[in-house]
N, C-alpha and C positions, 0 to 999 in steps of 0.2 A: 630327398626326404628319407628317413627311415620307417621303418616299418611300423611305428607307430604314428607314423603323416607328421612329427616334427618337422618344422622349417629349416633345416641344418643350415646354418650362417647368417640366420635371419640379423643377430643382434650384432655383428659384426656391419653387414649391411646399414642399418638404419644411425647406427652409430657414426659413418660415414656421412650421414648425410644423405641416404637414399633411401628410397621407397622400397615395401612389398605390400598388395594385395592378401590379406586375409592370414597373416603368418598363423602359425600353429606352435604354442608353445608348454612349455612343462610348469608348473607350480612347485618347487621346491622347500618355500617358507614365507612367513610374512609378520609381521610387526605393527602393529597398533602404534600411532603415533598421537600420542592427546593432545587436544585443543583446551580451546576456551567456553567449547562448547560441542553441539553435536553440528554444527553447521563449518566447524572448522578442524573437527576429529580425519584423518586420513587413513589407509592402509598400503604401507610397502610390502611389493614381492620381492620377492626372490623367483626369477624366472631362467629356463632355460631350452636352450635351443637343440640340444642333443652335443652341442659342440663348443657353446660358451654359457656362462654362469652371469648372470646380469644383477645386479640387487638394489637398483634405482630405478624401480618400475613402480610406479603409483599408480593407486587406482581413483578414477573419476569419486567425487563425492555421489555421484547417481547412482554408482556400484555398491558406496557401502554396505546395503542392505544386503547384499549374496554372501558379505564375509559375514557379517553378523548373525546370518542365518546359518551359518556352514555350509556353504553352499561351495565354496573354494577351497579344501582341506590340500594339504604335501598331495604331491604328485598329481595334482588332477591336471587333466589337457584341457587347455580352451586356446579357442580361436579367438582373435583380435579384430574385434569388425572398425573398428575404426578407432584411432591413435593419432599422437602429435607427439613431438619432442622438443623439450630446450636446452639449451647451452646452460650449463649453471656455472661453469668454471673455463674460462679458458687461460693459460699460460704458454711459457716457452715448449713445455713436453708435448704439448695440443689441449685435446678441452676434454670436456666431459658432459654428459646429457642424460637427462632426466627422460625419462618412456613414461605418458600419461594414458593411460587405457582408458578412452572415453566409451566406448561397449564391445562386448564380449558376447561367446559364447561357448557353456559349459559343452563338450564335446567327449568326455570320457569321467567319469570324477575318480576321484585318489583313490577310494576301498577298493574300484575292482582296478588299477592300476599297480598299487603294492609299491612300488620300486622308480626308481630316478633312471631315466633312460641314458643309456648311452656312460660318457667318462667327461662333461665338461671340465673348462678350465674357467677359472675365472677370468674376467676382462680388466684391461687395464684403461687408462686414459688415450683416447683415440687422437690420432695426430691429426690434426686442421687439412683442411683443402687447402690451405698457403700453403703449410707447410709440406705437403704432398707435392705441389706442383713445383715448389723450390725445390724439391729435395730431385726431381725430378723423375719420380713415382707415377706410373700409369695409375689411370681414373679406375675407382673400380667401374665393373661392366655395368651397372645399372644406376649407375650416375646420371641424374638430369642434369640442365643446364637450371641455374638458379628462377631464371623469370618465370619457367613451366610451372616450379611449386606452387604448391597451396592452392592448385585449380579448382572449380568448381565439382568436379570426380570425385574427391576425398576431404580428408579432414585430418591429413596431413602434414598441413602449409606450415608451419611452425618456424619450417629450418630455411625460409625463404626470407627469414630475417636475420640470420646467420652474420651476414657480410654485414660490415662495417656503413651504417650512414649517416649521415649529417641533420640536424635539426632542418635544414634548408629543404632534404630530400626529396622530392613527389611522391606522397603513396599514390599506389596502383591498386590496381585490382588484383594481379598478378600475387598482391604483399596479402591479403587480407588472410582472417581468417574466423570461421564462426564464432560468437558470442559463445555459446552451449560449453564450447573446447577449453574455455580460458580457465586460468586456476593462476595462482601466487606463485606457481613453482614455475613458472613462464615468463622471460623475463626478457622475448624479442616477439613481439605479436603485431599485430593492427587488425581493429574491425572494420568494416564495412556498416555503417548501421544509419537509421531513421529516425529521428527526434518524434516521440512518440508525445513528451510534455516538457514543457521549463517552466520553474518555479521563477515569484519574482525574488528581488534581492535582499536577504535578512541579513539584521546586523545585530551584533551582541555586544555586550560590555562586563565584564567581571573581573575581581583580582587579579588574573591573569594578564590583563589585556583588552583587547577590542579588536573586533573585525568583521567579515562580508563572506557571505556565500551563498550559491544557487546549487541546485539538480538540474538533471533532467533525468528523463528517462527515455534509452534508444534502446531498436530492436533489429536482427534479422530474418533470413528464413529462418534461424536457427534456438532463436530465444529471446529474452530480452535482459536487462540490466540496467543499476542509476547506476548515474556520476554525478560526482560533487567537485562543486569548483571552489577551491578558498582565496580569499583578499586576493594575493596579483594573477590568479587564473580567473576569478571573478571577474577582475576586471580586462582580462585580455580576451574573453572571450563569452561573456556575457553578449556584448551587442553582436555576435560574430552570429552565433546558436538560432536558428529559427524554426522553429516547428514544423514538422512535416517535410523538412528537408532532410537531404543524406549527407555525412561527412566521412571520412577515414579519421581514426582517432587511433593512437597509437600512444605506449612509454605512461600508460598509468600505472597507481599502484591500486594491487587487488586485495582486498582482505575480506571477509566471510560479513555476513550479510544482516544487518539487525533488523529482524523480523518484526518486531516491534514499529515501527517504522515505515515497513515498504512492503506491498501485497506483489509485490515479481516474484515470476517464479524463477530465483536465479539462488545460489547459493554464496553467492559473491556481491559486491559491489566495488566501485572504480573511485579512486579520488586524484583529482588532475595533480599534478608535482610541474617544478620547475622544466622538464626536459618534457612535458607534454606536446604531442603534435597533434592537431584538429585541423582538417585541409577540407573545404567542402568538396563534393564529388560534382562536378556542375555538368555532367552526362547524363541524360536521360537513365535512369535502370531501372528494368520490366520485371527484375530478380529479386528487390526485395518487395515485400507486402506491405498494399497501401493500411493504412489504419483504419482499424476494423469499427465500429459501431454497432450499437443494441439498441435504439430508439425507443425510450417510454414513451407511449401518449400523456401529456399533462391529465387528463382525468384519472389516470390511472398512479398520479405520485400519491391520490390521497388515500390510498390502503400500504402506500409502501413504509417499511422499518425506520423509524431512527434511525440516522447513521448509514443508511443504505447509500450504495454508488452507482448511478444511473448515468447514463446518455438522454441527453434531449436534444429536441431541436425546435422552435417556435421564434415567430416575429414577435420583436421586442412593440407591444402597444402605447406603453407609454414608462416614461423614464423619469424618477423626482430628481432635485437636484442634490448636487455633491452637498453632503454635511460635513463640515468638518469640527473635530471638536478635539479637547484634549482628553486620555484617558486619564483616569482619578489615580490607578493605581501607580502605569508606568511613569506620567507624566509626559507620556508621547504625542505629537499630533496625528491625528488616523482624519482618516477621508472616507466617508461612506457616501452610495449609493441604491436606492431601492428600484427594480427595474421588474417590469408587468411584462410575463411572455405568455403569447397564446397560440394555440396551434385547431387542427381541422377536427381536434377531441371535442372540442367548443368550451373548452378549459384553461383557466388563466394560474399564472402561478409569481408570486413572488421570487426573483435574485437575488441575493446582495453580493453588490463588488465593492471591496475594500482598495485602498490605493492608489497605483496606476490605475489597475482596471477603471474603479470607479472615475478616474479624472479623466480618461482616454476616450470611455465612452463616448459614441456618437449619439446623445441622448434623440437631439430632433428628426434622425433621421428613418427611424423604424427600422433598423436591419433585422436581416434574419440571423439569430443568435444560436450556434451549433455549440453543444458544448461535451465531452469527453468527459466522466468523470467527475458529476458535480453529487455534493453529499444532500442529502433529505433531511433537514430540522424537521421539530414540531415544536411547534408554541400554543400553548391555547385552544388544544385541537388541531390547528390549521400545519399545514404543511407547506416549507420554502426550501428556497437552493439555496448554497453557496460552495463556492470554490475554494480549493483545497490545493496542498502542496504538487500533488499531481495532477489535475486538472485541468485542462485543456479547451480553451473557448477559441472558433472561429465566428466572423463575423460576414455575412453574405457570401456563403461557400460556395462557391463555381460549381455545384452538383447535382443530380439530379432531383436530390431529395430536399436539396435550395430551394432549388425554382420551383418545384411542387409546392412548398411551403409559403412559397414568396404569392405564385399564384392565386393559391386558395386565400390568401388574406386581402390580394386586391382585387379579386370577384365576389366580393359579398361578407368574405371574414370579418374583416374589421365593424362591421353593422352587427354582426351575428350577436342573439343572447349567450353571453359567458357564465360560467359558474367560477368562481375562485377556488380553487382546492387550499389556499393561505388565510382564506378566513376562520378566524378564532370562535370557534363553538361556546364557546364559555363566559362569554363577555358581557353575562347580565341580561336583564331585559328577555324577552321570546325567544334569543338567540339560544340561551341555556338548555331550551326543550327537547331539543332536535334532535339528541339521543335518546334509545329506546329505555322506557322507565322501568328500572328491577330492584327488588327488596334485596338484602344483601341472598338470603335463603334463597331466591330465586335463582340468583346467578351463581352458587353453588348448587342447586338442583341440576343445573343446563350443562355444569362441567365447563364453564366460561373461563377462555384461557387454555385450554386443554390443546387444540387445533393447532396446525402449522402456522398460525397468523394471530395477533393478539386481537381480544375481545374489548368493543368498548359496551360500557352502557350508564345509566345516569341513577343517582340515589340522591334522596334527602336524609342525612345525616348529622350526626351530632357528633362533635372532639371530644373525646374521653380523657384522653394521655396523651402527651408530648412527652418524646425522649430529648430534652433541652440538651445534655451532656455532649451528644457527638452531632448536635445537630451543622457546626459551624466547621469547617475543613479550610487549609491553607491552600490555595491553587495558582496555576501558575499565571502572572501579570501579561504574558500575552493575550492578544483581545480575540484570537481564533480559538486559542487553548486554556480549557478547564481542568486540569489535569492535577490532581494532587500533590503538591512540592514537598522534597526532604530539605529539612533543616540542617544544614552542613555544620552548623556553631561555630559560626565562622564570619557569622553577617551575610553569608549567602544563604541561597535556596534553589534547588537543583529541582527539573524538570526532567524528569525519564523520556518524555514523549518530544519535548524539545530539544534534549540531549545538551543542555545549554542550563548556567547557572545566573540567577539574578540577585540582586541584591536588594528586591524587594516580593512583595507579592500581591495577590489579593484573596478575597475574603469570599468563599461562595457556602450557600446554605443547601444542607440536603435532614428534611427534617422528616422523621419518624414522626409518625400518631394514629392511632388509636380511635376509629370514628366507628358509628355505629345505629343500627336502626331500630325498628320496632320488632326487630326480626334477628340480628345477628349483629355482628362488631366484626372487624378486620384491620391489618395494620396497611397505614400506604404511605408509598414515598411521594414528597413534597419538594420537585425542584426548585430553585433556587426565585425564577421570576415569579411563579406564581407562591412561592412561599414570602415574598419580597411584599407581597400586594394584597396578602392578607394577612399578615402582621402589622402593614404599614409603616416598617424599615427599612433602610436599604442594608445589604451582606456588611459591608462595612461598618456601619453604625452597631450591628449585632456583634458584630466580629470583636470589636474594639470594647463593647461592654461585659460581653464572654470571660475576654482577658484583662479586663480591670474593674468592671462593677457587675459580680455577676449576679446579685441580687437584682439588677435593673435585669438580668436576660429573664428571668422565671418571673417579673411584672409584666412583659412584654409576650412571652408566650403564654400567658394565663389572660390576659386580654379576650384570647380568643377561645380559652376552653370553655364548652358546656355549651358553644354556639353552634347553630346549623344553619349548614349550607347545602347549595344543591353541591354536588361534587359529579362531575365527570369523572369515571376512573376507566384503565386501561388494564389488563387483565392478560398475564400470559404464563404459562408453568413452564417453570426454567428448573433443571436440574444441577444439584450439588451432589458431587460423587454422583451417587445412586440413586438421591432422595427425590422427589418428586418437590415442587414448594412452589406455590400460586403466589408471584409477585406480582401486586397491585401498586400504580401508579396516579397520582393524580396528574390530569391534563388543564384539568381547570375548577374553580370550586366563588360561587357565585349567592351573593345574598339570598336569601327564599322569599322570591316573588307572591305572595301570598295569596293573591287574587288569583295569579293562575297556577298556583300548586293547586290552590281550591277546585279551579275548573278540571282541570285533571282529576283531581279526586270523584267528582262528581259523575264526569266521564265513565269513569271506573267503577262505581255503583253502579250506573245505570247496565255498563253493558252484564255486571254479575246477576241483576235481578229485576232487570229488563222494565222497572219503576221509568217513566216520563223517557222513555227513550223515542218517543215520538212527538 
C-alpha cells in the first residue's frame, strides 16, 4: 500500500479473477449514464489503485444518492465493502469486466486530497484463466480454486460463473449469489432464493398477437425480487414453481423495475428467456428466511383503508358455491366464489376467490385459510378480501398459529356470536342508523377527516348539482381492474396498470354532486355501485347514452336531483402540493326512512330541552 492506504494492484487482481477484502481505492472521474428513468439512471468511475487506471467501475443503484449529493468528487478514497464482477466481453485477447460497487465507504474526500496519487496506467483487457494456464503462466498468488467463490463470507461470487456451462449444469450453492448484487450489467449469476407468491395464468389478445404469463415473487437473506414468465417459460415452468419453496434460478434478463406495479423493494426485475435455468434446491436450508407474517385480527379489517394489504389467518365457516357467469364487457367466462372466515376476534369477514382459487376450493371442508397479502374492499360500508397478483393463500398450515386457530374454532368457535365486518351499513331499513348522526356544520366544527384515519358519520341530505360531463370514464375490461384506459385510435385501449392492450372496455361511473343540509352543502364522490343503485342504471347503459343520446344522460341524472337521502359519507384531508382539501366520499346513500328520521328527531329534542324525556 502506499502512503495513502491505496490497495496497490488491487484492480489487476480482481480483474483476474480473484478476491481482496475491503480494497482501498482513488476516484479519478465519473459519468452519468441516463436511463429511462431514475430507477435505470447509473454512474461510472473512473478508479484507481495507485498503479492501474480502471474506468468500468459502476456504482450499485443504492449508491446513487452519494454522487448526486456530491458526496464522491476527483480524487476522494473510499473503501469497497463489498463488490462483484462480470465478464462483459470475452474474445481471443481475454475478456474484460465490469467492477459493480454494491457499498462503500467515503474514507478521505477529494477537497482535502487535491491530487491523483501515485502515476497509474491504464488497463488493458485481461487474459482468461484458459488462457493463462495454456499459455502456461503461473496462477496469480491469491487465486482461488473456482467452487470456493461466491461463499457465503462475501458478495463477491459473480466470477464463479465465469467457466463455461451447460443448460444441463447443477446449480450449487457454491454458484449463487445474493438477490441485492444483481444489476443488467451481469451477465453469469444464479440466486439462491424462496418463492414468496405466484400469480395465476393471464392471457392476452391484441394486434400484436396473444399470449400467457405468470410472476412470482422470490427472496433471500439479501433482498427480494419478481420474475415473469412468458408463453413457453410459462408453460415450462409454471407447474414446476411452488410456493414457499427454494429454487436456483439463473440466465434471466434484468431490466429496471415498474414501480407502478410491484411494492419490492428491489430496483430491478427478472424476465425468464429461452436459456433460463430454475432447478429446485431439495436440501433442507436453515439460511434463507422463512416468510414473514403480520396477522390482522378480522375485527380489526373494519377500520382498515381501501386498498390496504394485510395478512390474515381464520377458518373458513362456510363457503357459497362457484358462480360462474360471462362478463358483459370481456365476453369472458369468470368463476366466482364468496367464502365466510372467522377467527378468535369473534369476527367474520367476507373472500372472494376468482378462478382456480374459487374452483379448487375445499368449500365442505372448513380449512383453516392463511393468507399473505390480501387487499381490503369496501362496499356499502362493509369491509371484504380479495386476492391479488401477489397474494398468497395457504390452506391448513402445518403451524403454530394453524392449530391455534384450527383449536379455538373446534372448542366453542364455531357456536360463538360473530359480527361481520362485510356487512353493508347502508342498505336501508335500521341498518342506515348505525352511524353517528352530524349536520354537515357539525362535522366541519369536529375538523372530521383531519386525523391519521378517515372519519365516517351519517346526514340527511339533499342533491343540489351533478357534474354529468366527467361523470362516466373508460376503464379497463378486466374483472379485478378498474383502472382508466388510453385510447390508442387504433381499435385498442391500453391499460397502464395491466401493462396490456384490449380491444375493448368498460364503462365505470365516478360521479360529482353537490348535496346539502339545513346547515351547509359539500361536494362527494359517488362510486360506481352505489351510483349504479341510485340512478337505477347500470355504467354501461349510462356509458352508451353519454356517447350517443346525451340528452337521455341529464333525464337520467335529474331523476334524482332535489331528492334526499340518508347518505353515509367518509371523510379524510388529503393534500395536493401544499393545499389541505377535505375529500368526501359516499359509502352508501338510502331512502329517508321517515318514521325513524322522526324518532331520532324526537330523540334529539328531547335530550336538548329535557321535554318527555321520562
Amino acid at each position: 500500500m502506499s502512503s495513502h492506504g491505496l490497495t496497490v494492484g488491487f484492480l489487476a487482481e480482481i480483474m483476474q479473477g480473484n478476491e481482496l477484502e475491503n480494497p482501498v481505492v482513488q476516484i479519478l472521474g465519473s459519468k452519468r449514464i441516463a436511463g429511462s428513468g431514475e430507477q435505470s439512471e447509473r454512474f461510472r468511475l473512473l478508479i484507481s489503485d495507485s498503479k492501474s487506471l480502471y474506468s468500468f467501475a459502476m456504482l450499485g443503484t443504492q449508491l446513487n444518492d452519494l454522487h448526486r449529493q456530491g458526496k464522491l468528487p476527483d480524487y476522494t478514497i473510499i473503501r469497497i465493502d463489498r463488490y462483484t464482477t462480470s465478464v462483459v466481453n470475452r474474445n481471443e485477447k481475454g475478456e474484460k469486466r465490469v467492477l459493480i460497487i454494491v457499498d462503500l465507504t467515503v474514507l478521505k474526500e477529494g477537497s482535502l486530497v487535491g491530487e491523483k496519487i501515485g502515476n497509474p496506467q491504464p488497463m488493458t483487457d485481461t487474459p482468461s484463466q484458459t488462457n493463462v494456464a495454456s499459455s502456461g503462466q503461473d496462477k496469480p498468488a491469491l487465486s482461488r480454486p473456482l467452487e470456493t467463490l461466491g461463499g457465503a463470507g462475501n458478495n463477491t461470487g459473480n466470477r464463479s460463473m465465469s467457466g463455461h456451462s451447460s443448460q444441463s449444469a447443477s446449480l450449487t450453492d457454491s454458484l449463487t449469489h445474493p438477490i441485492s448484487s444483481l444489476s443488467p450489467y451481469q451477465n453469469k449469476w444464479v440466486i439462491k432464493a424462496r418463492v414468496m407468491s405466484k400469480s395465476s395464468i393471464r392471457t392476452w389478445s391484441n394486434a400484436k398477437g396473444e399470449g400467457k404469463l405468470f410472476s412470482m415473487d422470490v427472496m433471500d437473506e439479501s433482498g427480494e425480487i419478481r420474475v415473469t414468465a412468458f408463453k413457453e417459460q410459462c408453460d415450462r415452468y409454471y407447474s414446476m414453481i411452488e410456493v414457499d419453496k427454494v429454487y436456483f434460478i439463473s440466465k434471466c434478463q434484468l431490466k429496471p423495475a415498474n414501480k407502478q406495479y410491484t411494492s419490492l423493494k428491489n430496483d430491478y426485475e427478472m424476465t425468464m428467456t429461452n436459456d433460463t435455468i430454475v432447478q429446485e434446491c431439495k436440501e433442507a436450508d436453515g439460511s434463507l428466511p422463512e416468510i414473514q407474517y403480520n396477522f390482522v385480527p378480522i375485527s380489526q379489517i373494519a377500520n382498515m383503508e381501501p386498498n390496504s394489504m394485510i395478512d390474515v389467518i381464520g377458518v373458513c365457516k362456510q363457503a357459497g358455491e362457484v358462480n360462474q357467469f360471462t362478463a358483459k364487457t370481456s365476453g369472458r367466462e369468470l368463476k366466482k366464489r364468496e367464502v365466510t372466515l372467522v377467527d378468535s376476534s369473534n369476527a367474520s369477514v367476507e373472500l372472494t376467490l376468482w378462478g382456480e382459487d374459487a374452483q379448487n376450493f375445499p368449500a365442505s371442508a372448513n380449512p383453516v385459510v392463511q393468507i399473505k397479502g390480501a387487499r381490503v374492499s369496501e362496499f356499502g360500508g362493509g369491509k371484504t378480501l380479495g386476492l391479488v397478483g401477489g397474494s398468497m393463500m395457504k390452506l391448513n398450515p402445518d403451524s403454530e398459529i394453524g392449530h391455534k386457530v384450527r383449536g379455538w374454532y373446534e372448542n366453542g368457535g364455531k357456536d360463538a356470536s360473530i359480527s361481520n365486518v362485510s356487512t353493508r351499513t347502508g342498505a336501508g331499513g335500521g341498518s342506515g342508523l348505525s352511524a353517528e348522526w352530524l349536520t354537515f356544520q357539525e362535522a366541519k366544527d369536529r375538523n372530521l377527516g383531519a386525523g391519521d384515519k378517515p372519519d365516517y358519520f351519517q346526514v340527511k341530505a339533499m342533491i343540489h348539482t351533478i357534474k354529468s360531463a366527467n361523470a362516466v370514464y373508460k376503464a379497463c375490461p378486466q374483472a379485478d381492474c378498474n383502472k382508466k384506459v388510453i385510447d390508442q385510435e387504433n381499435g385498442q385501449f391500453r391499460c397502464e396498470k395491466c401493462n396490456a392492450e384490449f380491444p375493448n372496455f368498460k364503462y365505470r361511473l365516478l360521479v360529482n354532486m353537490l348535496i346539502g343540509d339545513w346547515t351547509s352543502n359539500r361536494w362527494v364522490t359517488v362510486f360506481t355501485e352505489l351510483a349504479e343503485e341510485m340512478l337505477g342504471k347500470s355504467s354501461q347503459e349510462i356509458g352508451s347514452s353519454l356517447e350517443f343520446q346525451k340528452e337521455d344522460v341529464e333525464k337520467i341524472f335529474g331523476s334524482i336531483s332535489f331528492k334526499s337521502f340518508v347518505f353515509k359519507l367518509r371523510t379524510k384531508v388529503e393534500y395536493f402540493g401544499e393545499q389541505p382539501r377535505n375529500k368526501t366520499s359516499a359509502v352508501s346513500a338510502a331512502p329517508v326512512n321517515h318514521k325513524q328520521y322522526n324518532a331520532l328527531l324526537i330523540k334529539s329534542i328531547q335530550e336538548l330541552t329535557g321535554v318527555g324525556k321520562n
